[in-house]
VOVO-524482 format. One record per residue (C-alpha): residue number from 1; residue in one letter; x, y, z. Coordinates in Angstrom, 3 decimals. Layout:
BEGIN
{k=NUM	r=A	u=X	v=Y	w=Z}
...
// end
This chain:
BEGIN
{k=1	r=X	u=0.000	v=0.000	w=0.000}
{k=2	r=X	u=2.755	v=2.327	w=1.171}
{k=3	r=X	u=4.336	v=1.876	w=-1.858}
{k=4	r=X	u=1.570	v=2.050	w=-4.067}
{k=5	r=X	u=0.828	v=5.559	w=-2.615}
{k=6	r=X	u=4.300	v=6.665	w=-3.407}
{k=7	r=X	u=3.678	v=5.849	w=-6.965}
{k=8	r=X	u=0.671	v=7.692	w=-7.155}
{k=9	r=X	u=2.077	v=10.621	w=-4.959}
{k=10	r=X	u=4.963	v=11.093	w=-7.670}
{k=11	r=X	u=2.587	v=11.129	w=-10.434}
{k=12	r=X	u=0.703	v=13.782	w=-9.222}
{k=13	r=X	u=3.316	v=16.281	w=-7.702}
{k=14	r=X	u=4.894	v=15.950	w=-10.807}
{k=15	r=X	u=2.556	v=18.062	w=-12.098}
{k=16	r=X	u=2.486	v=19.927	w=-9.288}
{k=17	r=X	u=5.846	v=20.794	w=-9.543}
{k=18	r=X	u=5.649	v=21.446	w=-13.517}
{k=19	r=X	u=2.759	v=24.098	w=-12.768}
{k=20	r=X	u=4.703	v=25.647	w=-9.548}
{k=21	r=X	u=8.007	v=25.988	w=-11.752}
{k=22	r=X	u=5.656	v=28.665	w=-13.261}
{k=23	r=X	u=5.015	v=30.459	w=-10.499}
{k=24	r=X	u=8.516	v=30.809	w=-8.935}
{k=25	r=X	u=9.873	v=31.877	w=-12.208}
{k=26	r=X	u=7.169	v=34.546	w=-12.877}
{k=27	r=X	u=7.405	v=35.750	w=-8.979}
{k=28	r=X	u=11.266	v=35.445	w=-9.147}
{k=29	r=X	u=11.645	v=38.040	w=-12.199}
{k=30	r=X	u=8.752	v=40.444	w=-11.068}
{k=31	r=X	u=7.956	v=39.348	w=-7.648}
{k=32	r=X	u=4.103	v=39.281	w=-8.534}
{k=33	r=X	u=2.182	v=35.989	w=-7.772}
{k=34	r=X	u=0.237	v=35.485	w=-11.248}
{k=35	r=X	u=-2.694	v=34.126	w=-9.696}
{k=36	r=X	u=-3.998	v=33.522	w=-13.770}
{k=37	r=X	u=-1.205	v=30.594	w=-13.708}
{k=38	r=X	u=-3.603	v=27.920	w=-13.001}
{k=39	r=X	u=-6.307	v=28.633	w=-15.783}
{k=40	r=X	u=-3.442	v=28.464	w=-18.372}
{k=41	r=X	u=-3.059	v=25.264	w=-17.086}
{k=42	r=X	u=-6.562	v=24.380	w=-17.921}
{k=43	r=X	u=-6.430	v=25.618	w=-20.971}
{k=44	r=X	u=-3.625	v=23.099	w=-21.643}
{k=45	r=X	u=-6.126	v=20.769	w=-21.020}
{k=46	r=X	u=-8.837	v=21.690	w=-23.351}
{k=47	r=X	u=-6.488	v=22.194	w=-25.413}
{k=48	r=X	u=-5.479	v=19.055	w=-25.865}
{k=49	r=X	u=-9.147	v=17.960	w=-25.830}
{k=50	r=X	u=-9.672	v=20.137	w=-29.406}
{k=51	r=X	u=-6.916	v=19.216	w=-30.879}
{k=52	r=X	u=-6.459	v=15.208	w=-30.275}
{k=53	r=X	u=-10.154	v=15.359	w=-31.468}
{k=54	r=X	u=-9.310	v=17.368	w=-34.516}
{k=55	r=X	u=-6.648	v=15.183	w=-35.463}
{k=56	r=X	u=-9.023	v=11.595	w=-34.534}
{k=57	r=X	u=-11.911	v=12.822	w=-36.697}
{k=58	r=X	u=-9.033	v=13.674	w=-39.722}
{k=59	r=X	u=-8.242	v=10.028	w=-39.112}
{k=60	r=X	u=-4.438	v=11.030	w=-38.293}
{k=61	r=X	u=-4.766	v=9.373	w=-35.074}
{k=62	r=X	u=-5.374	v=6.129	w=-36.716}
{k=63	r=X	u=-2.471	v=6.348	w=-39.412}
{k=64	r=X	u=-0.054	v=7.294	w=-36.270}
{k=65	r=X	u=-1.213	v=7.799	w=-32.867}
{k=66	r=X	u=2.205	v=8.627	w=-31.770}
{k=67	r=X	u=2.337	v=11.579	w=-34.072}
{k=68	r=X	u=-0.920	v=12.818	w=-33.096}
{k=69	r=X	u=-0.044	v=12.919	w=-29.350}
{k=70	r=X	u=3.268	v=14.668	w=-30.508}
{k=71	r=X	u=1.514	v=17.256	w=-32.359}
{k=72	r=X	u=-1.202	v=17.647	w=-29.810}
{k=73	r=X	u=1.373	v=18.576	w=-27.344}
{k=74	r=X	u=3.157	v=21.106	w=-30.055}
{k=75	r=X	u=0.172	v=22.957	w=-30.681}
{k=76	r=X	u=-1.249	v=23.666	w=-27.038}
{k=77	r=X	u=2.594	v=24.408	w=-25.905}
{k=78	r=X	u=2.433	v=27.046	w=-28.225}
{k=79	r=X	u=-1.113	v=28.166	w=-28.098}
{k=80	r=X	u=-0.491	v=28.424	w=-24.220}
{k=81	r=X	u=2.512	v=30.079	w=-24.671}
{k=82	r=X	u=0.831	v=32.881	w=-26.568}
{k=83	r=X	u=-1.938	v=33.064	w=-23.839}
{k=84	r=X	u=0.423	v=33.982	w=-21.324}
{k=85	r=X	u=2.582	v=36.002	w=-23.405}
{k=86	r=X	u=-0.988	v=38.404	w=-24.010}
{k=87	r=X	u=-1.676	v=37.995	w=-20.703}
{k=88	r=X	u=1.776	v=39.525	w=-19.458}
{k=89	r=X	u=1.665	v=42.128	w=-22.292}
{k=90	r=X	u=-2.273	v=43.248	w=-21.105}
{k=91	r=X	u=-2.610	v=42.433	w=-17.819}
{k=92	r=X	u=0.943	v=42.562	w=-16.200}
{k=93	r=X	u=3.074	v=45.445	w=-18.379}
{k=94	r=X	u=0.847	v=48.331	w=-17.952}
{k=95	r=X	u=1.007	v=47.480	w=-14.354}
{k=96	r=X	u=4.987	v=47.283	w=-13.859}
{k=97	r=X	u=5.334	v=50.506	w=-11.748}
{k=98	r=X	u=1.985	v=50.245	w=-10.372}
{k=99	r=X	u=1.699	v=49.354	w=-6.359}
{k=100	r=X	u=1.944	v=45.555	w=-5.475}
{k=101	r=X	u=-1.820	v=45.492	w=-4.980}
{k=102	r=X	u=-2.822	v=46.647	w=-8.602}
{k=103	r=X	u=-1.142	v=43.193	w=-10.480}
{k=104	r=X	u=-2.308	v=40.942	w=-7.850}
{k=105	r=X	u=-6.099	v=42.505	w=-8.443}
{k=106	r=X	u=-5.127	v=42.162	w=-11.930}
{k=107	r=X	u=-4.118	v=38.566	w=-11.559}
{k=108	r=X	u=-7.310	v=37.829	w=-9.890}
{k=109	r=X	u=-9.052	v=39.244	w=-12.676}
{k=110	r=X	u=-7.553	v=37.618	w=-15.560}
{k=111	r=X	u=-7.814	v=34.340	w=-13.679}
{k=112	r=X	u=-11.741	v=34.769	w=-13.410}
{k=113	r=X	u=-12.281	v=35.882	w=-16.921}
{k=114	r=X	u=-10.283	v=32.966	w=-18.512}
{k=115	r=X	u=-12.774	v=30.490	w=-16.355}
{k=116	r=X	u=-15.794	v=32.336	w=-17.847}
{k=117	r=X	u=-14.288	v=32.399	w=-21.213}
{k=118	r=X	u=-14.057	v=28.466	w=-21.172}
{k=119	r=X	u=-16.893	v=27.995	w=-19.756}
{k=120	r=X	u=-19.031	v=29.767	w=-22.031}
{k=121	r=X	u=-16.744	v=28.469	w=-25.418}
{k=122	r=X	u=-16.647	v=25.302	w=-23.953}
{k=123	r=X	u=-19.830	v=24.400	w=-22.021}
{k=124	r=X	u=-20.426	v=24.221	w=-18.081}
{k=125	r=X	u=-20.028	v=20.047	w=-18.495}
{k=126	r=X	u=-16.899	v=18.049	w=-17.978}
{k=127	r=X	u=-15.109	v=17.257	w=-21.070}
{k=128	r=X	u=-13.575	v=13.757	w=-22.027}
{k=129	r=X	u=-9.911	v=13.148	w=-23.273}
{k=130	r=X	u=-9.949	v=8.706	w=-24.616}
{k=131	r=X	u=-8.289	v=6.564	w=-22.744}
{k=132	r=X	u=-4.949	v=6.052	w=-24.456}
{k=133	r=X	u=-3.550	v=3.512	w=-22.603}
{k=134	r=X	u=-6.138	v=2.041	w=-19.988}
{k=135	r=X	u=-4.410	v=0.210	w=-17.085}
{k=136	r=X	u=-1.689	v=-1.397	w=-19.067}
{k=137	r=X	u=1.278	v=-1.245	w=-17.236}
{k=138	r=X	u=3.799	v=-3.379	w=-15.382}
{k=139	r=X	u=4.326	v=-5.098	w=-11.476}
{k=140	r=X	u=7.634	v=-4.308	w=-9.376}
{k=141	r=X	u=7.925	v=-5.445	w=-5.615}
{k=142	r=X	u=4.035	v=-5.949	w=-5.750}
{k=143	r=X	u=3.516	v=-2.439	w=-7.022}
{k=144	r=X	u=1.149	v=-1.903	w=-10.052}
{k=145	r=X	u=2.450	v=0.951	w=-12.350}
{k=146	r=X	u=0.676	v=2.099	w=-15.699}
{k=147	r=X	u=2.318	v=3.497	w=-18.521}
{k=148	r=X	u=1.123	v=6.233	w=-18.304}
{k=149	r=X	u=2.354	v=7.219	w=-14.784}
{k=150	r=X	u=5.726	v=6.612	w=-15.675}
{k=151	r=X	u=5.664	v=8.368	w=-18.536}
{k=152	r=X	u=4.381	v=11.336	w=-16.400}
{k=153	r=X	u=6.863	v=11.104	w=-14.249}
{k=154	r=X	u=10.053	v=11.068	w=-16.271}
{k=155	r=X	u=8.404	v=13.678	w=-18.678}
{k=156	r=X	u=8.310	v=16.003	w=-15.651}
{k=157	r=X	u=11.837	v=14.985	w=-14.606}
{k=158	r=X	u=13.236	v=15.942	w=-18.036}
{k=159	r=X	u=11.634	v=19.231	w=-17.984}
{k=160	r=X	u=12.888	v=20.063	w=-15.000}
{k=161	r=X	u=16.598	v=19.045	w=-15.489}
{k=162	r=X	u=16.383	v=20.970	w=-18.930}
{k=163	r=X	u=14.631	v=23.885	w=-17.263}
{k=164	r=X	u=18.012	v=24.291	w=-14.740}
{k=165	r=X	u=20.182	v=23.970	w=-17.298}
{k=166	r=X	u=18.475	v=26.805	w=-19.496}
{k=167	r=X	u=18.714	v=28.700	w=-16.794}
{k=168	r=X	u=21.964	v=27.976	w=-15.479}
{k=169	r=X	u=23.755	v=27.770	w=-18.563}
{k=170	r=X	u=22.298	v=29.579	w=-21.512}
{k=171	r=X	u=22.907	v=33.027	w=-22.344}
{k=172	r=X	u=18.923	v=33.888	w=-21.487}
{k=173	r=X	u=19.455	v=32.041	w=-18.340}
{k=174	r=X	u=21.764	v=33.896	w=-17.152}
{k=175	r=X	u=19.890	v=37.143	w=-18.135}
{k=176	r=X	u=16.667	v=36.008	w=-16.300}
{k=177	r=X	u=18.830	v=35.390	w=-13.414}
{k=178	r=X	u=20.175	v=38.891	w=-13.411}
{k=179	r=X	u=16.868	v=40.857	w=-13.763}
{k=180	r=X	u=15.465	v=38.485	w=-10.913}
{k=181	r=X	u=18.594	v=40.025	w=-8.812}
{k=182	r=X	u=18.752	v=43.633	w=-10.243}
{k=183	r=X	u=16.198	v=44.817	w=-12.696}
{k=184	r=X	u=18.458	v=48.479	w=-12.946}
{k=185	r=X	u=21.428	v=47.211	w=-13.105}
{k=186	r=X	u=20.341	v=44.740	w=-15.818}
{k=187	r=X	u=19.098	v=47.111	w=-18.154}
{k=188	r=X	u=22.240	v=49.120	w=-17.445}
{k=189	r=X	u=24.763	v=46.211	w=-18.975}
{k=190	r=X	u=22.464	v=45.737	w=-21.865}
{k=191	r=X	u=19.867	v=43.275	w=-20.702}
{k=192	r=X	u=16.386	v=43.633	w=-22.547}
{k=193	r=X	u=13.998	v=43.556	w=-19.294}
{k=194	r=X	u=10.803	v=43.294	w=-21.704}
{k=195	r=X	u=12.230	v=40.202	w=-23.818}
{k=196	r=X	u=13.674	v=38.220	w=-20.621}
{k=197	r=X	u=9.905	v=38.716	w=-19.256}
{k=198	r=X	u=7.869	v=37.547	w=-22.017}
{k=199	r=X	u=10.001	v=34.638	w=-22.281}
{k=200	r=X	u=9.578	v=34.130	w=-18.830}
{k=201	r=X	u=6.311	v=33.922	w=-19.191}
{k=202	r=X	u=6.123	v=31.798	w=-22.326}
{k=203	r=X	u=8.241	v=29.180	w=-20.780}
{k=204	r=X	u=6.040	v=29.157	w=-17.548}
{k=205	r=X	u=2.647	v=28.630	w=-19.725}
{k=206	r=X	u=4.345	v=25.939	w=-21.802}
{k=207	r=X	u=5.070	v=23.860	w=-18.826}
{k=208	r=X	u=1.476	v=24.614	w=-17.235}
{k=209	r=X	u=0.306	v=23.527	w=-20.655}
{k=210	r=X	u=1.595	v=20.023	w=-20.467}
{k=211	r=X	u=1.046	v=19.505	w=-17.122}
{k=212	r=X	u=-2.840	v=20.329	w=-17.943}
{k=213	r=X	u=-2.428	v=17.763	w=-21.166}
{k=214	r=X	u=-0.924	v=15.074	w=-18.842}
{k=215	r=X	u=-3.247	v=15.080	w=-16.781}
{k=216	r=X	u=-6.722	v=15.116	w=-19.076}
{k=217	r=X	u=-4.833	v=11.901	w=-20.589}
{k=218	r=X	u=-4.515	v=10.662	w=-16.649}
{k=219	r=X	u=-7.862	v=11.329	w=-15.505}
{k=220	r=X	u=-9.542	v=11.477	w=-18.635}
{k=221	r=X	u=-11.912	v=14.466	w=-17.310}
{k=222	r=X	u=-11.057	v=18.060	w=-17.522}
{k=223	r=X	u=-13.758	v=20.781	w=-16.792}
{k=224	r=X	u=-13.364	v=25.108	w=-16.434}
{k=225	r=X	u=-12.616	v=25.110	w=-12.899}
{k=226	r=X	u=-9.811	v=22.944	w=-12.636}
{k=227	r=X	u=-7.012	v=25.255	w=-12.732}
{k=228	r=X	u=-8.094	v=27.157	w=-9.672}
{k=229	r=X	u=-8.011	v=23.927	w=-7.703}
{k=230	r=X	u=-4.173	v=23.018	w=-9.013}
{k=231	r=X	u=-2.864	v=26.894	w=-9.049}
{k=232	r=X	u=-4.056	v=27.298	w=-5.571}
{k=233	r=X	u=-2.077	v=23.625	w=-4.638}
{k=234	r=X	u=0.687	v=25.046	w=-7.070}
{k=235	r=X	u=1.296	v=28.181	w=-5.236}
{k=236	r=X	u=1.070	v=26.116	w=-2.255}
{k=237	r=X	u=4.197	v=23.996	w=-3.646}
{k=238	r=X	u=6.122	v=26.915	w=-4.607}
{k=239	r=X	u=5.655	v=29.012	w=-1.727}
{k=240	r=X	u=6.283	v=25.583	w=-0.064}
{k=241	r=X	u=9.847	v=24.928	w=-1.673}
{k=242	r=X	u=10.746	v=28.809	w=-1.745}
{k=243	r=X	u=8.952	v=31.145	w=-3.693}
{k=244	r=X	u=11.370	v=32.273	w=-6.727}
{k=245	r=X	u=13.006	v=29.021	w=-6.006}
{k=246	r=X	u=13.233	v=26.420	w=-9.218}
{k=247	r=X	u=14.623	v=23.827	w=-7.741}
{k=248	r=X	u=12.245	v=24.520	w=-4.181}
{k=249	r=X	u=9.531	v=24.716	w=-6.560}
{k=250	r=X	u=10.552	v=21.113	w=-7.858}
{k=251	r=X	u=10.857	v=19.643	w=-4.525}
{k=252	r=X	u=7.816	v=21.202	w=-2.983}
{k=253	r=X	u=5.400	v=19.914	w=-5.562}
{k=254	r=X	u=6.909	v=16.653	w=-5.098}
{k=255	r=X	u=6.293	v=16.482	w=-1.552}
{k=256	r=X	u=2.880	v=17.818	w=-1.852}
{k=257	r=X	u=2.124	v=15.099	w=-3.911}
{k=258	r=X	u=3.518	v=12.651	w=-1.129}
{k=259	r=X	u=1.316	v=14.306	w=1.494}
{k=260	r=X	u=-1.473	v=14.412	w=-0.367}
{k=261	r=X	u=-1.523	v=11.066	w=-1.634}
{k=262	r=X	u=-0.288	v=9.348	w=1.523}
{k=263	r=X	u=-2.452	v=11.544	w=3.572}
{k=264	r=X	u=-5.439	v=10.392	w=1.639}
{k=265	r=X	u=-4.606	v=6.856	w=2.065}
{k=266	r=X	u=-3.782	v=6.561	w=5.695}
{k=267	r=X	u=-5.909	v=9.124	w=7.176}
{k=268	r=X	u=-8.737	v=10.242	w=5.272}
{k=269	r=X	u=-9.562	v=10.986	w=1.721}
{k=270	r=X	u=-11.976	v=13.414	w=2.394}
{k=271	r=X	u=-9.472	v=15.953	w=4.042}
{k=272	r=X	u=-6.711	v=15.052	w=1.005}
{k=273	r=X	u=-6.892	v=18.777	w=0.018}
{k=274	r=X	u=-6.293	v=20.082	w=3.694}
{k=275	r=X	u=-3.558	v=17.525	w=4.453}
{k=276	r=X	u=-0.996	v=20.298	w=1.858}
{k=277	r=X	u=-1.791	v=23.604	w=3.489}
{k=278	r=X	u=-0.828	v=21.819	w=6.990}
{k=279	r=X	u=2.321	v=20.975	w=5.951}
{k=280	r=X	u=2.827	v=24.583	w=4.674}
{k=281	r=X	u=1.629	v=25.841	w=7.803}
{k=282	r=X	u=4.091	v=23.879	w=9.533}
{k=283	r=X	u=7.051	v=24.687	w=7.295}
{k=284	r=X	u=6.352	v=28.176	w=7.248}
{k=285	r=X	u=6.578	v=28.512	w=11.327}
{k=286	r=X	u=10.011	v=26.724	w=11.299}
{k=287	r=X	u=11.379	v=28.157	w=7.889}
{k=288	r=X	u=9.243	v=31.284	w=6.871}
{k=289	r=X	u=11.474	v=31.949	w=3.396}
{k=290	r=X	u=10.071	v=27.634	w=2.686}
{k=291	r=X	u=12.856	v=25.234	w=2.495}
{k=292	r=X	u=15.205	v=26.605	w=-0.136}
{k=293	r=X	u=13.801	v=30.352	w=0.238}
{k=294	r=X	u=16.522	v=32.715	w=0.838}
{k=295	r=X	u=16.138	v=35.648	w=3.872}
{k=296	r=X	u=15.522	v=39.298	w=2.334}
{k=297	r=X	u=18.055	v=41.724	w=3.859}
{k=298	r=X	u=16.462	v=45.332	w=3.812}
{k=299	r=X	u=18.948	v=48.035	w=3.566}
{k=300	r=X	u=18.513	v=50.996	w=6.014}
// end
């Protein structure tokens, strides 16, 4: 059982930690919590609804299912990706020098209008992704895992190595990494503040947009309000790990998914969603900054 949870635990704060990665980076360059994160998420997921439906009823999915679900994740990557670059460019730019308070509103805003959009585009009901790949799967040390969690798993793993290395290694990387310390002193050396954000912003929405496509294929139901649910849990993972954090924003998704999914096993289901805000609670009274968050000094 124990170890049955753990699978199931992984699966799910992967994409946890794929949709948190988004807000840590976003918070990290402008320190404002884009609380519109979660819809673009489930938009990933209808997304991939319209298209892998587009592509069945063209028959494509029957001359090569792999290349449907290959260009079903292209095309809401990059549909996502230009959601949240219009979101940053509408809702988030005019706001730049605005007080703190005027984004978040903002944020809020956006996040509400996106659920009404797809709700009235889209219909009030829950939409259906097929079942791919059933139950099929494999047994190791009396642990059932399906295909489709492991391929969830190490999907989110790659992203997140290659997501450290862009940033730790690449050219853009290191610029991102700059305006999150200095935004003045950036622009000073040369650094293009408006570029480094929008690509902020368009790698953020691209991983919300396959966490939201992994899991319609997982659970096979997606409906409008779905990305409040995760983006809430998300930010709870990030702030978690260390807001601005990418590698706290790994881990704490990760072990949200643990809590969650051993907490619902062991103690009781019906309190799964409560069992993650107690452990943030409880990390943020030992270790306010989370557990790779970094103290602010304030200069006097």
């Amino acid at each position: 059982m124990f170890l049955q949870q753990l699978i199931n635990g992984l699966t799910l704060g992967s994409v946890y930690a794929l949709i948190a990665l988004g807000y840590s980076m976003v918070y990290g360059i402008l320190e404002l919590i884009n609380f519109a994160h979660g819809e673009i998420y489930m938009l990933g997921a209808y997304f991939g609804i319209i298209f892998f439906g587009l592509f069945t009823a063209i028959g494509l999915t029957a001359f090569s299912l792999p290349l449907a679900l290959a260009l079903t994740f292209v095309l809401s990557i990059m549909f996502c990706a230009s959601y949240g670059f219009t979101i940053e460019k509408i809702a988030y730019k005019p706001l730049r020098n605005a007080p703190r308070l005027s984004p978040l509103i903002s944020a809020i805003g956006v996040s509400i209008f996106l659920q009404n959009f797809v709700m009235l585009t889209q219909g009030a009901t829950d939409k259906v992704f097929p079942p791919l790949f059933g139950t099929a799967g494999f047994r190791f040390l009396s642990v059932q895992m399906t295909y489709l969690q492991l391929s969830i798993i190490v999907v989110s793993v790659i992203l997140m190595v290659c997501l450290r290395f862009f940033v730790r290694k690449t050219r853009m990387g290191k610029a991102m990494r700059a305006v999150a310390q200095d935004k003045v002193m950036a622009s000073l050396v040369g650094i293009n503040i408006d570029t480094v954000i929008s690509v902020t912003f368009l790698i953020g929405s691209g991983l919300a947009a396959i966490a939201g496509l992994m899991v319609a294929m997982y659970y096979g139901l997606v409906n409008y309000f779905i990305g409040y649910v995760a983006g809430i849990k998300a930010f709870t993972a990030a702030v978690l790990g260390g807001i601005g954090s990418i590698r706290g924003a790994m881990l704490g998704g990760i072990l949200l998914g643990l809590v969650e999914s051993l907490g619902g096993s062991y103690i009781s289901s019906e309190y799964k969603d409560a069992y993650a805000f107690i452990l943030l609670i409880i990390v943020l009274l030992v270790k306010p900054g989370g557990l790779f968050g970094k103290a602010e000094l304030e200069k006097v």
